[in-house]
C-alpha positions in Angstrom: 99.3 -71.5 -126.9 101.2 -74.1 -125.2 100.7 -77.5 -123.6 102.6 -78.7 -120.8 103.0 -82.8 -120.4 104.5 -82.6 -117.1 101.5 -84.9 -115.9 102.3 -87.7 -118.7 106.6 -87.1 -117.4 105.4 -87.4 -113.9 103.5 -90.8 -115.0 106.5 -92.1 -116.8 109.0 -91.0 -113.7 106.7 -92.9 -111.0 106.5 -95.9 -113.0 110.4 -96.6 -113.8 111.1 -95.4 -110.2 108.8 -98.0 -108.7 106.8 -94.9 -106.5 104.9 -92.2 -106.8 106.2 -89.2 -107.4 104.5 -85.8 -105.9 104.5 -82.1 -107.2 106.0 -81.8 -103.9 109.1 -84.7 -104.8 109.5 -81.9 -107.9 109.5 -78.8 -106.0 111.8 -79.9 -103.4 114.2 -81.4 -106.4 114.2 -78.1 -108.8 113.4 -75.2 -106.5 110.3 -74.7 -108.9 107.2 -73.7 -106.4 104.0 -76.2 -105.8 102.0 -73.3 -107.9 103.8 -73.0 -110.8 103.9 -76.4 -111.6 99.8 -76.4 -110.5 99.5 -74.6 -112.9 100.9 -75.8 -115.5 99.2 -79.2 -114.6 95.8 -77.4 -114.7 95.8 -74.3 -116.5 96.8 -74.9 -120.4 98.6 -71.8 -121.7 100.0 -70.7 -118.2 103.1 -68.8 -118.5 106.5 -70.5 -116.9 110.4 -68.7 -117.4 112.7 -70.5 -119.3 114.5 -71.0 -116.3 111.7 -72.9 -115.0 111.4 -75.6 -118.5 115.5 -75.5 -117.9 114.6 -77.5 -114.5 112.4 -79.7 -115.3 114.1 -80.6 -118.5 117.2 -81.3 -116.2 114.8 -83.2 -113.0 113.5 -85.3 -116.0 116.4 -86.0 -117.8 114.3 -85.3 -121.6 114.8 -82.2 -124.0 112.4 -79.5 -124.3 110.2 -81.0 -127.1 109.3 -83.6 -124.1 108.0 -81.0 -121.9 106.3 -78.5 -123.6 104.2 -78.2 -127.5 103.0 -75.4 -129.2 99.8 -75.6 -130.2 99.1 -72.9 -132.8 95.7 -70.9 -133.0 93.2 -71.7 -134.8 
């Protein structure tokens, strides 16, 4: 399975920007839609492209590792 920390990267971006920033702020930035990135807020184990980790990994400015873990089954 694999966890998503796009909640803790949206934390981190609000705070050194000095605002909040939305799902909505991400969408509009990376083309990604408000669902997808729902989802991988809420669901743990949702299944995103590559193309979608690609954006993020560029809208937050951190490598892979900082986006997504592998969480092997028990």
């Amino acid at each position: 399975m694999f966890r998503y920390h796009l909640m803790t990267l949206i934390e981190k971006k609000s705070f050194d920007d000095g605002r909040r920033v939305t799902i909505n702020d991400i969408s509009d930035a990376t083309g990604i839609h408000r669902a997808t990135l729902s989802k991988m807020i809420n669901a743990p184990g949702c299944n995103v492209t590559l193309d979608t980790i690609d954006r993020l990994c560029k809208f937050f400015q951190v490598p892979v590792e900082q986006i997504i873990e592998h969480i092997p089954d028990k």
